[in-house]
C-alpha angles and dihedrals in degrees: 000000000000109000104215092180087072098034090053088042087059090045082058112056090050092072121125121210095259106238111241118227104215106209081206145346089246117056090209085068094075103007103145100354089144090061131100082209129153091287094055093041093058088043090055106018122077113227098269097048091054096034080055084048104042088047087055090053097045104036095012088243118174120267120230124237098236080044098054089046090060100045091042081055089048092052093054103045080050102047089040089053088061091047098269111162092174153036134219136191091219112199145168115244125190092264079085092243128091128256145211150186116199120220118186101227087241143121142175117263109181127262088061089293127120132199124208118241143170126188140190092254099053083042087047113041136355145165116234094163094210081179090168093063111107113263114165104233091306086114141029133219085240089045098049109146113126118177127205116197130182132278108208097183081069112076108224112238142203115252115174095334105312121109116246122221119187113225153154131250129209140158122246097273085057095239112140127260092171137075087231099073103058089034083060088036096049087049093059093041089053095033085057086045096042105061094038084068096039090048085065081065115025123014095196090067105089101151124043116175126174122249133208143203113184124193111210122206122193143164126231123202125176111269102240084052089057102047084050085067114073089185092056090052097043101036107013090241143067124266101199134012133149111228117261116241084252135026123129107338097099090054089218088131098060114101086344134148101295115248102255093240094045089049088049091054088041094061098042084053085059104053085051094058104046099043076061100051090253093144089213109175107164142059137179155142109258127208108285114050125272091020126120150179140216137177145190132212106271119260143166102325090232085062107037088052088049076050100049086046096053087043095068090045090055092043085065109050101032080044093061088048090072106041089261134126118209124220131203109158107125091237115020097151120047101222106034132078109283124231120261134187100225099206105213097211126189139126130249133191143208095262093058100258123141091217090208086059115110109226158215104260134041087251102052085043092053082058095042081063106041085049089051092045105044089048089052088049085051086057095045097047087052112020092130088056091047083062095054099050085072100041126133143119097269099047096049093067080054103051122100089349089137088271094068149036113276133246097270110082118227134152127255112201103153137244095291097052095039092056091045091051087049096046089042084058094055100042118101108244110304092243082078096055114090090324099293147340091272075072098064093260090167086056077086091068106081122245094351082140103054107042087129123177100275100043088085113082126215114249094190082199098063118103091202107033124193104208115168106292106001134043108239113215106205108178103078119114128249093240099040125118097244088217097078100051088039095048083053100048091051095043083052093048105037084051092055085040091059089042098055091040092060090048098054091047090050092051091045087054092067095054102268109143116249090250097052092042093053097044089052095046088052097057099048084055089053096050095047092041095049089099097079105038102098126167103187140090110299103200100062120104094238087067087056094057087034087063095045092055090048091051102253122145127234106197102172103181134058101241091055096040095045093061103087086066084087105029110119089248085060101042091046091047088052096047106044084048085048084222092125137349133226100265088044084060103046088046089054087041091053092043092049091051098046089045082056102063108031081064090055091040094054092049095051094054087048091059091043090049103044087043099055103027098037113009110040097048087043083063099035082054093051089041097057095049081056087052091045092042085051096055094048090063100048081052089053105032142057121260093253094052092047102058090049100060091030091070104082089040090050101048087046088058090050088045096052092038080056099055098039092063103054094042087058095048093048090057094048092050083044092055093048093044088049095044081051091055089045100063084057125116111193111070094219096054079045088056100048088049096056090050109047105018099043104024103061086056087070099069083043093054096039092047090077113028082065091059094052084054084063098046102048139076117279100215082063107041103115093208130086098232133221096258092061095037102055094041113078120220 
């Protein structure tokens, strides 16, 4: 039998270090020159044409049609320019990827020529029909229109030589079957709550839009390695795999001299990405070996989340340039630190202020502060939705496994906040304090003025971070489209938001002055919210018992956490923000649970699969030469002798034997307890069944296929193991 572990070990160590071609020594040269970005437009637009777009992007006006043709004729002198042959609406569909359909620009123009156009209604609206995506009910295969239009706040880009063009997608009925359009939805609903709330504070301020920095983690592993493990081409993760003798436990990985091919990689990732506007800043090794980080400058959420997407795009194919696999699954090897997405949330406004920056002035600090603790009410109203907004398959194995935050959702502000919020609920209304806020009533806070960015400490436990200027949401998964988590964040916020501005102006309409209608609003938010504001370590077990006394849910697995995207709270929050309707929900919630359970599914059949067609006759080989081995001493010893050296063989045999019984029996009882789930018609019992009547089956299989690894021959093992996966040649 053809060993591929070895083949694909000596593939390995063949690699070169791959030689970069810089475009040029200064990134600015040649930073988003892929992009039809504002620059661009003014070079090619006339000043109707870019003041129409610039009005879309800015107060989401309507485009006229003369307007769109010129700017659909703009776009292709300019993508043509750069080499583009072709144009594509590119979308994100709820598989959690993007898509795309590729046109050619051209036309036939009699005589066997042909002339390349583009026109406003191809830039504006098509229908690509894209019926096989999952929708969740929301079309059927008789029914089968989807349109993609264009999304104009997201610049269109150039990818291998087809023009990009940003865009929604939604059914018929114009419900959504993309991430984009709540995303877009959840921005407008923020951006009118947002500045009622401002506007208590600063008139000036008339647009607020969230912005996001998010911080990508990632494995590599060499190529051949990666096409020797069924389990990492199938699943994205392995299945089995004893641990290596080292892997993180020295920390010497983390932030350390970057290993020559991966920074080669690294660079060329770079240049990609630039070229392409992704604004990416920051590179490093992260905890467990071979894994890595990188991160942009923040920017626009709508566009950070197009960029992240793209990013993951780019990781693969430069990736295979240089004899490397990318992965992204939350949780690919069993005993090292999983891969997160860290979402870098804040708010910024027209007039250039970061709202969760604490000011100058009382009165930009009393803001500071509305803005903190409504935002910590939002979390505390729907935390159980917040979990949701993160949850999958994968990053359920990652959450609260001692490298990331667990699966109950608290706030984690620091010691000087904390104390502030704490003092604020204790203080008498603030019209007794020095005569008024105009007199620098909120001088009496301490230190209100100088909560700078470094005074807030990191709790890498945290799931919802406060760190200096941001809230750093720390739970979403590597492989996640950032869209969900972030359309969620905004629906909850901008409904807080709408909640605390009508009390205030309640209050304000019986005579309370605004100050002291906003302070008392404030604390009574303080004191409600309290419950999810925790500073402690997040992955004891006493937090665990803590949250269950304050109320707050730990809903560890998918099938259970997924569930308040359909609870009437959560239904009623997404339509009166107009952000998502019932049926839109339910759809999400279906495709979630069928998504489910097609990735545990898949995994299941793997294990059956590698155990009875790789593992178990490995070790029935090895197990016959011991056997053998057995017999030829008993020909060429004395009894007495014999039994002496037989006994460890023996005992090995017995031990194997031993293994190879109960694995075969697990994966009997898996198979019967999938074919079961399978019979069942309702998605969610399908689901349950595969969490918690397959699935625990997985830890018992691989228990003890990876001591089999242990007991075995080297030279026969069938599998590339973790101490030459994590370790790069």
């Amino acid at each position: 039998m053809k060993n591929f572990r070895f083949t694909a070990l000596s593939q390995t160590l063949d690699r070169q270090v791959v030689p970069v071609a810089y475009p040029s020594n200064k990134i600015s040269d040649y930073f988003g020159s892929m992009v039809f970005n504002q620059t661009m437009m003014r070079e090619y637009l006339t000043k109707e044409a870019y003041k129409s777009v610039e009005m879309a992007i800015e107060k989401g006006t309507k485009i006229e049609r003369k307007v769109a043709d010129q700017v659909a004729s703009a776009m292709k002198a300019w993508a043509m320019s750069k080499g583009a042959t072709h144009y594509t609406h590119w979308f994100h569909p709820l598989t959690g990827s993007t898509a795309e359909k590729h046109d050619a620009f051209i036309n036939p123009a009699g005589g066997g020529k042909a002339l390349e156009e583009f026109q406003g209604n191809e830039l504006i609206q098509q229908e690509p029909d894209a019926s096989s995506f999952p929708s969740g009910g929301l079309r059927n295969t008789f029914e089968a229109r989807g349109y993609t239009a264009w999304d104009p706040s997201s610049p269109a880009f150039i990818m291998e030589s087809t023009l990009c063009i940003p865009t929604i997608f939604v059914s018929y009925t114009g419900e959504s079957l993309d991430y984009k359009t709540p995303l877009l939805r959840s921005m407008d609903a923020l951006d009118k709550a947002s500045v009622k709330v401002c506007q208590l504070f600063d008139k000036q301020i008339t647009k607020v839009y969230p912005t996001l920095g998010w911080e990508q983690e990632y494995f590599l592993v060499d190529s051949a390695l990666f096409a020797a493990r069924p389990d990492l081409v199938l699943a994205g993760k392995t299945v089995f795999g004893h641990a290596s003798a080292k892997d993180q436990q020295l920390h010497d990985h983390y932030f350390g001299t970057i290993h020559s091919r991966a920074r080669a990689f690294m660079r060329d990732l770079e240049i990609e990405s630039h070229i392409l506007g992704i604004p990416l800043k920051t590179r490093h090794n992260e905890v467990a070996p071979s894994q890595f980080e990188c991160a942009p400058v923040y920017e626009e959420a709508n566009v950070a989340v197009d960029h992240n997407q793209l990013l993951m795009h780019l990781l693969d194919t430069v990736s295979r340039k240089h004899h490397f696999k990318v992965l992204l699954h939350e949780k690919p090897y069993a005993v090292v630190n999983g891969s997160g997405k860290h979402n870098n949330w804040s708010l910024a406004t027209n007039t250039g202020v970061n709202l969760l920056t604490p000011g100058k002035t009382p009165l930009e600090n009393l803001r500071f502060i509305a803005i903190l603790v409504n935002i910590l009410k939002a979390l505390h109203t729907h935390e159980e939705l917040v979990r949701a907004s993160v949850a999958s398959a994968g990053n359920d194995l990652r959450l609260g496994a001692n490298e990331a935050p667990p699966a109950i959702i608290s706030a984690f502000i620091g010691e000087q906040l904390t104390r502030t919020l704490d003092e604020i609920e204790q203080m008498p209304a603030l019209a007794n304090i020095n005569n008024g806020l105009s007199k620098g009533a909120l001088g009496n806070i301490p230190k209100i003025p100088e909560i700078l960015l470094d005074n807030t400490d990191r709790n890498r436990t945290s799931p919802f971070a406060f760190t200096g200027n941001k809230f750093e949401f720390r739970a979403v998964g590597s492989l996640a489209n950032s869209a969900k988590p972030m359309f969620v964040l905004n629906t909850i916020v901008a409904d807080q938001f709408n909640e605390f501005y009508e009390e205030v102006k309640k209050q304000i309409d019986q005579n309370i002055k605004r100050e002291d209608a906003i302070f008392e609003v404030i604390k009574s938010y303080i004191k409600s919210s309290k419950a999810i504001r925790f500073e402690g370590n997040s992955y004891s077990e006493e937090w665990k018992e803590e949250a269950k006394k304050r109320g707050l849910s730990n809903n560890a697995n998918t099938p259970d956490a997924i569930k308040a995207f359909v609870s009437e709270k959560v239904v009623s929050l997404f339509e009166r923000n107009q952000v998502l309707n019932k049926r839109e929900l339910e759809a999400r919630y279906e495709i979630k649970l069928d998504k489910y359970v097609r990735k545990i599914q898949i995994e299941s059949r793997l294990m059956g699969d590698l155990s009875i067609n790789h593992i178990i006759p490995t070790a029935i080989k090895y197990q016959n030469t011991l056997i053998e081995n057995a017999r030829g001493l008993k020909d060429v010893l004395d009894s007495k002798t014999y039994v002496k050296l037989s006994r460890n063989q023996v005992h090995n045999i017995k031990e194997i034997s031993e293994h190879i019984s109960l694995i075969r029996q697990y994966v009997e009882e898996m198979t019967d307890e999938r074919k079961t789930a399978n019979k069942l018609e309702q998605c969610d019992a399908q689901a349950q069944s595969y969490c918690y009547k397959v699935k625990p089956y997985f830890e018992k299989i691989r228990y003890h296929v990876d001591k089999l690894e242990m007991l075995i021959d080297d030279s026969l093992w069938p599998l590339p193991k973790y101490r030459e996966l994590l370790f790069m040649k």
